[in-house]
C-alpha positions in Angstrom: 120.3 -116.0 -30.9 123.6 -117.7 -30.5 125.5 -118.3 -33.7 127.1 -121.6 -31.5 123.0 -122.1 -32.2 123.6 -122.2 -36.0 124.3 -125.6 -37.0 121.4 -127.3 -35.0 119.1 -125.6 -36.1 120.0 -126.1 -39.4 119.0 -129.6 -38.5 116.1 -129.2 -35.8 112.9 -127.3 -35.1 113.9 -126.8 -31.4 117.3 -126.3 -30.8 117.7 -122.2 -30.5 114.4 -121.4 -32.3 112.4 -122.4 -29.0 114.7 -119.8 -27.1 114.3 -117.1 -29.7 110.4 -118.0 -30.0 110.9 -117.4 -25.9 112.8 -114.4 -25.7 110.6 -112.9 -28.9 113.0 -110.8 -29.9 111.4 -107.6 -31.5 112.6 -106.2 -35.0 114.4 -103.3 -33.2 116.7 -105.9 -31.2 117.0 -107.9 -34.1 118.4 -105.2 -36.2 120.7 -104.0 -34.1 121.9 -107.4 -32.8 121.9 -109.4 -35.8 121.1 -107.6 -39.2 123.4 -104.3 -39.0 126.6 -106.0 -37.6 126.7 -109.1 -39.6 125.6 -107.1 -43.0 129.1 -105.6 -42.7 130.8 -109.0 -43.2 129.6 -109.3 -47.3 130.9 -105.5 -48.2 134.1 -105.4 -45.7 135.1 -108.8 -47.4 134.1 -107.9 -50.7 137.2 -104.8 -50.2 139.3 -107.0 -48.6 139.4 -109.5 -51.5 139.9 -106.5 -54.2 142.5 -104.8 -52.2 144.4 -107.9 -51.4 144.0 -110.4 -54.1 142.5 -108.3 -57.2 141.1 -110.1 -60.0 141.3 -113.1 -58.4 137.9 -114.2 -56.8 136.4 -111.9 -58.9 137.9 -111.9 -62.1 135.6 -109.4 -63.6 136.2 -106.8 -61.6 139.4 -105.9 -63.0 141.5 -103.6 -62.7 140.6 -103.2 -59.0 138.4 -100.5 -57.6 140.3 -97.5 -56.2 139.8 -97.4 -51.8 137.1 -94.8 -52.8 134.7 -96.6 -55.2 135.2 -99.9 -52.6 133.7 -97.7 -49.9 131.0 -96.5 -52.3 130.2 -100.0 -53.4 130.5 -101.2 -49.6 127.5 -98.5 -48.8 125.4 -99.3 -51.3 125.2 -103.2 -50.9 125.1 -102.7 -47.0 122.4 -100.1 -47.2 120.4 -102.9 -50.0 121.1 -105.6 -47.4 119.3 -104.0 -44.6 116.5 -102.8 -46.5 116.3 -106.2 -48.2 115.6 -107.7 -44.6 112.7 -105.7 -44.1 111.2 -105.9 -47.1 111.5 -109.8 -47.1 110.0 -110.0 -43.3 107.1 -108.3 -45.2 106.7 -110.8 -47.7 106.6 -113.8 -45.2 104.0 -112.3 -43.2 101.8 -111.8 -46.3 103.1 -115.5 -47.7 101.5 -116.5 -44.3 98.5 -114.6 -44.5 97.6 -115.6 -47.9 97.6 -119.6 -45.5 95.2 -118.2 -43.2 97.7 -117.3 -40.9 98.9 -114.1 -39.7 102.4 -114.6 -37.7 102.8 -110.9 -37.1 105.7 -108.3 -38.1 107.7 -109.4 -35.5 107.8 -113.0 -36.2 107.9 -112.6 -39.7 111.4 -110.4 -39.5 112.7 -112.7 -37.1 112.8 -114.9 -39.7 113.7 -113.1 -42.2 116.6 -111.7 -40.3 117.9 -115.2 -38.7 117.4 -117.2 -42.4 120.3 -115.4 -44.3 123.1 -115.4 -41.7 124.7 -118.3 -43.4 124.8 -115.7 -46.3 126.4 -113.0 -44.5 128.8 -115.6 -43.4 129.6 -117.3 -46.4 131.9 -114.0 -47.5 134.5 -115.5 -44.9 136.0 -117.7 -47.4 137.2 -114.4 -49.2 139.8 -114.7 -47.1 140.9 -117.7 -49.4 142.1 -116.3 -52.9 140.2 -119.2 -54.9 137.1 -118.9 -57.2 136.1 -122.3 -56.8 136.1 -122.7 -52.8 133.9 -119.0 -52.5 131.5 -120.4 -55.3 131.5 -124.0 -53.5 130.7 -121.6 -49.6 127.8 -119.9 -51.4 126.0 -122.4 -52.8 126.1 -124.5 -49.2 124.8 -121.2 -47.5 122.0 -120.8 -50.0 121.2 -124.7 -49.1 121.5 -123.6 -44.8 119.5 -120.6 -45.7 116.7 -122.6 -47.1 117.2 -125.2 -44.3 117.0 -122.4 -42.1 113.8 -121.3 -43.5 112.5 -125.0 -43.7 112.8 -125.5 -39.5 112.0 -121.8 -38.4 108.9 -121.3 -39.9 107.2 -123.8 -37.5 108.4 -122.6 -34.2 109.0 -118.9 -35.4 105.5 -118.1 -36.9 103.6 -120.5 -34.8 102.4 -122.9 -37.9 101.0 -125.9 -36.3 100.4 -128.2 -39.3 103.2 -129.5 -40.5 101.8 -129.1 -44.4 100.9 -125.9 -44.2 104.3 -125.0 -42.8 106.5 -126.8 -45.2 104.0 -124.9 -48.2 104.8 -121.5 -46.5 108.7 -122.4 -46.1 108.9 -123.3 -49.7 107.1 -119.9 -51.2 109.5 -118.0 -48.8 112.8 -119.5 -50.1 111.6 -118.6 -54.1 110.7 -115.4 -52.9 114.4 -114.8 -51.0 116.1 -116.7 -53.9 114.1 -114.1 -56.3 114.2 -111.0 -53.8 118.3 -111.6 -53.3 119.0 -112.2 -57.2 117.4 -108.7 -57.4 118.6 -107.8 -55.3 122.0 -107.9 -56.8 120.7 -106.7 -60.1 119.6 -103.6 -58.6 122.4 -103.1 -56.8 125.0 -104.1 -59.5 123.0 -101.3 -61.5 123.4 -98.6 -58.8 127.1 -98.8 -59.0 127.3 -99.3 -62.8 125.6 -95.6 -62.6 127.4 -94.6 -59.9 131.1 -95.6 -61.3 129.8 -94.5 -64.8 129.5 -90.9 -63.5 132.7 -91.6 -61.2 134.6 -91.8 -64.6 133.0 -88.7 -66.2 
């Protein structure tokens, strides 16, 4: 996949998801390729904005995190990103099945692992010390991701009615809304523990 890719397909059910559905990436390449590298934006960002601009985009997080408990809090959301890929790839394949239609592992984590890389993008902005633009970037890469979502599931899992594809693209953005809100929970509670003992 090219990211140059990105914004038509956004748009269209053919424009880099026919060469993807061609080349049938497997999860292995995917990973490698796509999921591990761009999972580094969100976390690298995320210390960029606290070391350079503290208290700023994230106002709550004041004072700062020491170079340390950024690294800590990098590991742990990168580490929760990856594993969130996999386990969502899961979930479409049994959203599918639960159709009548069984995609395949493969297909399923090529989804899952091309649908949030407006997410790992959005973090980008950070680079901008305002609140309101990064709020405004996350809420349009929620809206690609689920445009994503909408326009892969055809060509990706090989859903010939339109009806049943738009039902299966529709119970896989709830579930990644609801899987990446806990996503942040959980991992929000990890370092609450984590910088709780930190402090001791």
């Amino acid at each position: 996949m090219s990211i140059t890719h990105l914004p038509a397909m956004l748009v269209s059910e053919s424009t880099g998801w026919n060469e993807i559905s061609r080349r049938h990436p497997s999860a292995r390449q995917l990973f490698f390729c796509l999921v591990a590298p761009l999972s580094l934006i969100p976390p690298a960002l995320y210390a960029y904005a606290e070391r350079v601009h503290p208290g700023v985009v994230f106002p709550l997080s004041a004072p700062a995190l020491t170079g340390s408990q950024l690294l800590v809090t990098g590991l742990v959301f990168y580490l929760a990103q990856l594993a969130m890929v996999s386990f969502m790839a899961m979930v479409v394949q049994r959203l599918a099945l639960a159709r009548d239609h069984d995609p395949g592992f493969e297909s399923a984590y090529a989804l899952a692992a091309i649908a949030p890389v407006p997410l790992w993008l959005a973090p980008l902005a950070l680079f901008v010390p305002s609140l309101s633009l990064n709020a405004g970037v996350i809420a349009l890469a929620w809206l690609a991701t689920a445009a994503l979502i909408r326009h892969g599931v055809r060509p990706l899992l090989k859903v010939d009615d339109a009806d049943r594809a738009h039902y299966i693209a529709n119970l896989v953005t709830a579930a990644g809304i609801a899987a990446w809100v806990g996503l942040m929970i959980a991992a929000a509670a990890i370092l609450s523990i984590l910088l709780s003992w930190w402090s001791i």
